[in-house]
FIKOLZA-1660 file (N, C-alpha, C; in steps of 0.1 Angstrom, whole numbers, plus 5000, padded with zeros to 4 digits):
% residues 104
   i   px   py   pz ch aa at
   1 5008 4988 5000  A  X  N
   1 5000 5000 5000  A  X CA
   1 5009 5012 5000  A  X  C
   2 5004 5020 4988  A  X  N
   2 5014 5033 4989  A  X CA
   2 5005 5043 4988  A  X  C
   3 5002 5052 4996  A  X  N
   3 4999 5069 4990  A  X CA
   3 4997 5074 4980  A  X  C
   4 4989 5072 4972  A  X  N
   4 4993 5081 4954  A  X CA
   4 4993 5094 4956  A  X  C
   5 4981 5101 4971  A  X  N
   5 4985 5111 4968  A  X CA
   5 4996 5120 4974  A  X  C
   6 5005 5117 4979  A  X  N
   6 5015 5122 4977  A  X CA
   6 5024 5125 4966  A  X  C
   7 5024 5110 4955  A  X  N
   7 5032 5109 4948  A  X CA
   7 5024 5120 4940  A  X  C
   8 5012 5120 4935  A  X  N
   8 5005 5130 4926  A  X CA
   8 5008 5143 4930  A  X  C
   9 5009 5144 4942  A  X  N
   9 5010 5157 4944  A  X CA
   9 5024 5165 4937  A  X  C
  10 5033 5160 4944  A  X  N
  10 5046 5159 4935  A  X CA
  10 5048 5162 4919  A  X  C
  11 5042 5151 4916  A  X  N
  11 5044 5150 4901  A  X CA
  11 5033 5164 4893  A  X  C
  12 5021 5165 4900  A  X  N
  12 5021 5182 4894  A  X CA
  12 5029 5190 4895  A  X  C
  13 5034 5195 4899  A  X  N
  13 5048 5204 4902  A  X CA
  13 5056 5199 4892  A  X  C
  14 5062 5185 4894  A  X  N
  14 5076 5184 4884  A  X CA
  14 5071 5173 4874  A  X  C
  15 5063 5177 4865  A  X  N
  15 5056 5166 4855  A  X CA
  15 5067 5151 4850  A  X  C
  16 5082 5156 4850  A  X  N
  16 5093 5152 4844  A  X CA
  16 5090 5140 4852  A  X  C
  17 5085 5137 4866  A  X  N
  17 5084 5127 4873  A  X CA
  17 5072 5117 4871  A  X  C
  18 5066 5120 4869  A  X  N
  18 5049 5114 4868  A  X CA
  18 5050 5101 4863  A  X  C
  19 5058 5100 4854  A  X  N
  19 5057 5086 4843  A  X CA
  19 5068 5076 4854  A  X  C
  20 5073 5082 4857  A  X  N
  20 5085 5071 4865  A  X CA
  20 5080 5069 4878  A  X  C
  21 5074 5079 4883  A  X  N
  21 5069 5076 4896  A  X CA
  21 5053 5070 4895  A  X  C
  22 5049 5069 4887  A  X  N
  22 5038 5057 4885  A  X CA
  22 5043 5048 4881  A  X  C
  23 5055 5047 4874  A  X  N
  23 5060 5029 4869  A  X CA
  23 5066 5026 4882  A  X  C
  24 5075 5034 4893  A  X  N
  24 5078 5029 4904  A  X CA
  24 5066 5025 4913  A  X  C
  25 5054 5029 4915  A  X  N
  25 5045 5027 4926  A  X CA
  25 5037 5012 4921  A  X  C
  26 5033 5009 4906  A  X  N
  26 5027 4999 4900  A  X CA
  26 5042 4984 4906  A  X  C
  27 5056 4986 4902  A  X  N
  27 5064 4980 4907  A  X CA
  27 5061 4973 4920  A  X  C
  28 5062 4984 4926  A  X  N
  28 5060 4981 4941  A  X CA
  28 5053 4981 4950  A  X  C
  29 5037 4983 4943  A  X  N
  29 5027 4979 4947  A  X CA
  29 5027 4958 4943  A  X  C
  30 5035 4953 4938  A  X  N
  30 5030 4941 4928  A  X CA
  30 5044 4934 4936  A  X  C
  31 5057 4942 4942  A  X  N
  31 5063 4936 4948  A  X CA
  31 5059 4928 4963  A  X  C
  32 5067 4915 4965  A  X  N
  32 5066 4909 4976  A  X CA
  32 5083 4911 4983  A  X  C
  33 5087 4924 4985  A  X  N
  33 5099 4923 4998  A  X CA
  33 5098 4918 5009  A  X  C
  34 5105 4911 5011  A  X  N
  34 5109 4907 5024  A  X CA
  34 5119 4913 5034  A  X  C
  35 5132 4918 5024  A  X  N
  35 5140 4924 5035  A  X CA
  35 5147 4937 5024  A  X  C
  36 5155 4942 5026  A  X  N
  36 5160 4952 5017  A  X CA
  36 5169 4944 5007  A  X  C
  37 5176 4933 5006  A  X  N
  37 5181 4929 5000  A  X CA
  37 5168 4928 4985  A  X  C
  38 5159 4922 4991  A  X  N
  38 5149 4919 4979  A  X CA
  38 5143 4936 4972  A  X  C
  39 5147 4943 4975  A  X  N
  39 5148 4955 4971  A  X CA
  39 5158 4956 4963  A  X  C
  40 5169 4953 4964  A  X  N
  40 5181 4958 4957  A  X CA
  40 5184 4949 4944  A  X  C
  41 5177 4937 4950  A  X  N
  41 5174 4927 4934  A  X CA
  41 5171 4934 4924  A  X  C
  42 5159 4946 4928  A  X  N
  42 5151 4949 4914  A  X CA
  42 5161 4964 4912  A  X  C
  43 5164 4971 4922  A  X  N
  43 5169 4982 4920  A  X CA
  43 5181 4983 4926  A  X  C
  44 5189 4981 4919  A  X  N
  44 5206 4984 4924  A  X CA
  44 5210 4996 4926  A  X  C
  45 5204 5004 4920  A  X  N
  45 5207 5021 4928  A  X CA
  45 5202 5029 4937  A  X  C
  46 5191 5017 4945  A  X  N
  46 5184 5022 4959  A  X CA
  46 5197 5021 4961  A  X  C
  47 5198 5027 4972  A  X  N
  47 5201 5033 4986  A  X CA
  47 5197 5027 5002  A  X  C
  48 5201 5019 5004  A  X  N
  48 5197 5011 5019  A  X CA
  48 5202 5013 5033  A  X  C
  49 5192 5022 5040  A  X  N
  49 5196 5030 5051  A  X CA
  49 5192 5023 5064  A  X  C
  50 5193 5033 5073  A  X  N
  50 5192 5019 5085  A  X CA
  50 5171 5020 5087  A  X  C
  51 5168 5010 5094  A  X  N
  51 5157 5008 5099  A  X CA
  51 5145 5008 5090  A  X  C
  52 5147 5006 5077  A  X  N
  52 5138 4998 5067  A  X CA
  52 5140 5011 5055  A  X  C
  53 5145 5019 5061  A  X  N
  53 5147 5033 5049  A  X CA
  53 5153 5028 5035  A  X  C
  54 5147 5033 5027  A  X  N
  54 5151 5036 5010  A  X CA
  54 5151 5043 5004  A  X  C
  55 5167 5045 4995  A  X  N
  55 5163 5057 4988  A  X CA
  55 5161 5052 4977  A  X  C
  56 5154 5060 4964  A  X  N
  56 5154 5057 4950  A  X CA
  56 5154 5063 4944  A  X  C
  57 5163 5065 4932  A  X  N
  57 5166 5074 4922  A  X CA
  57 5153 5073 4910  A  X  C
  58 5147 5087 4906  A  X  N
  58 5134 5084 4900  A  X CA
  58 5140 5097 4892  A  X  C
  59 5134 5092 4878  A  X  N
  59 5139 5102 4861  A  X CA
  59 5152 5103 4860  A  X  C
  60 5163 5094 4863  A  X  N
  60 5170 5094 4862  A  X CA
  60 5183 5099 4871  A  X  C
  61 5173 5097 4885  A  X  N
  61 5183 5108 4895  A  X CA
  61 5181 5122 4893  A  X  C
  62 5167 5128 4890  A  X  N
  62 5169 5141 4890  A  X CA
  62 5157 5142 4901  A  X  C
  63 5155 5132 4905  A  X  N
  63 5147 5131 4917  A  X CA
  63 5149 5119 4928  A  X  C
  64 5145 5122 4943  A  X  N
  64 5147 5114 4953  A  X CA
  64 5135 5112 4961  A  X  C
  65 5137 5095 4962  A  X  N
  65 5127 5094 4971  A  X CA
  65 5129 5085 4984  A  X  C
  66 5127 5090 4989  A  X  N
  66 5129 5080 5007  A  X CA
  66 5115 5077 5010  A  X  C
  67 5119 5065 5010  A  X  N
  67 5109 5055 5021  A  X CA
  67 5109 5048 5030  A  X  C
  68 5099 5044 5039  A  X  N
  68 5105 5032 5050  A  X CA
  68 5094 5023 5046  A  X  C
  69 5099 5014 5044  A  X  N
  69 5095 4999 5042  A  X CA
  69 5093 4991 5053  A  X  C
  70 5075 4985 5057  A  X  N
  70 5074 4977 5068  A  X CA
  70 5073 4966 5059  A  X  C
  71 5081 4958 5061  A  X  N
  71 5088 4943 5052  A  X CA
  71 5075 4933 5060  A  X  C
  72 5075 4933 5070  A  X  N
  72 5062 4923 5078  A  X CA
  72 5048 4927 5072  A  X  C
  73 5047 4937 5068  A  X  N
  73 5031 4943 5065  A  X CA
  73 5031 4946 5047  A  X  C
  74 5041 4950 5043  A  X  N
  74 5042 4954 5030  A  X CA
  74 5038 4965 5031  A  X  C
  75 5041 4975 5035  A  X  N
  75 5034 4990 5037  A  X CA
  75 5044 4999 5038  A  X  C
  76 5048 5009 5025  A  X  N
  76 5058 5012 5019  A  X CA
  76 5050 5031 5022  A  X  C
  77 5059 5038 5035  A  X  N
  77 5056 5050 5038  A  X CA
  77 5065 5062 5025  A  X  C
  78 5060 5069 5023  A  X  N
  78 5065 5080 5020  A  X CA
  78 5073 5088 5033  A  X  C
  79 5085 5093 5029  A  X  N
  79 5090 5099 5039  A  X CA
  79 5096 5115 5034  A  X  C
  80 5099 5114 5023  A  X  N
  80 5106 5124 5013  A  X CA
  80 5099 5122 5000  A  X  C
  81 5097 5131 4993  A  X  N
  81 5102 5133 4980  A  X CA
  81 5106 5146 4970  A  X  C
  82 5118 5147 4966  A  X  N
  82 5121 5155 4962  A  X CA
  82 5131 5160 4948  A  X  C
  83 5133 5170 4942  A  X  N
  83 5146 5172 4932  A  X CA
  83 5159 5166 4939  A  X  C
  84 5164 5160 4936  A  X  N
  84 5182 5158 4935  A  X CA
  84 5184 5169 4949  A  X  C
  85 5190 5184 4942  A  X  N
  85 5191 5194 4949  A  X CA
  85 5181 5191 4965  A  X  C
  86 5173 5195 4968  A  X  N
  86 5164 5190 4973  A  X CA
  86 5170 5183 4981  A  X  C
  87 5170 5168 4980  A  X  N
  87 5175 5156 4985  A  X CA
  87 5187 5162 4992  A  X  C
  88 5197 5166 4983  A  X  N
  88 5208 5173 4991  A  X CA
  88 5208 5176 5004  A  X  C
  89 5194 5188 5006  A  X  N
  89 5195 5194 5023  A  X CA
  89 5189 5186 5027  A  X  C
  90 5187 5175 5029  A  X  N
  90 5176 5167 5042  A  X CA
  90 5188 5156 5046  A  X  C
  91 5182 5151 5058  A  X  N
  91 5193 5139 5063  A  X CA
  91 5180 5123 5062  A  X  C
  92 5186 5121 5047  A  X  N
  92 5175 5112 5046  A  X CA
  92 5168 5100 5057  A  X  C
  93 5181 5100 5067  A  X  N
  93 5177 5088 5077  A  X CA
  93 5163 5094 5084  A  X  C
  94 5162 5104 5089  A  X  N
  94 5154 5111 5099  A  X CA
  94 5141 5121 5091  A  X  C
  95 5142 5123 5081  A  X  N
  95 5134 5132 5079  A  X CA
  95 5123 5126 5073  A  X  C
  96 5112 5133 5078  A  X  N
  96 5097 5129 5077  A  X CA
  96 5086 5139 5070  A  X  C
  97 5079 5128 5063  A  X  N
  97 5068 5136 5057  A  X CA
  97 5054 5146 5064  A  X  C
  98 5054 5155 5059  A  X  N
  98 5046 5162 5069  A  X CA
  98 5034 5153 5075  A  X  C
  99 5029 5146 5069  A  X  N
  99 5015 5139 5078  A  X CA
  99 5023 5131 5086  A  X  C
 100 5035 5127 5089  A  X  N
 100 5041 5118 5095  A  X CA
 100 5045 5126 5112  A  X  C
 101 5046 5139 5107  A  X  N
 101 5050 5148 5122  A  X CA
 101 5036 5148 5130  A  X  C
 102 5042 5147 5144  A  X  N
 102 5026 5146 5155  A  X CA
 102 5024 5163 5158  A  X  C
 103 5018 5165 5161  A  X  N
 103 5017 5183 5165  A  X CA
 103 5018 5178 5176  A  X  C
 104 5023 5191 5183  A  X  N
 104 5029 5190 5193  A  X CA
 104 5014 5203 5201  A  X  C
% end
């Protein structure tokens, strides 16, 4: 289970994404991971971070996307998504998507 609307939301803004970031969600909507290794089967240019985190290169690396992966449940959170640049200022381990922050 993934979010589309996040990813949609995104992909208005940067159209250049839309086609890649719907062939990544149909992917991995249809995947069965088990652990990050079975991630890296299909995508060798993820990025495997600690505690179920992933990155993935989408249009060719002109975009980033971090996720955390609940491997027991199959439930693949949005955490980031953004331009390259972008990606740059965040510390992909830690940073979270806004519906992910509690109000305080």
């Amino acid at each position: 289970m993934i979010a589309v609307s996040t990813l949609k939301t995104y992909w208005e803004r940067h159209p250049d994404a839309e086609q890649p970031l719907k062939s990544w969600k149909s992917e991995a909507e249809a995947a069965e991971w088990r652990s990050p290794a079975d991630v890296k089967d299909k995508y060798r240019s993820a990025s495997v971070l600690q505690q179920g985190r992933i990155v993935f290169n989408i249009a060719g690396n002109r975009h980033r996307l971090v996720v955390h992966i609940a491997f027991n449940t199959q439930i693949v959170f949005i955490k980031f998504i953004g331009t390259h640049l972008e990606y740059d200022k965040i510390d992909a381990q830690t940073v979270a998507h806004r519906t992910d922050r509690r109000r305080k």
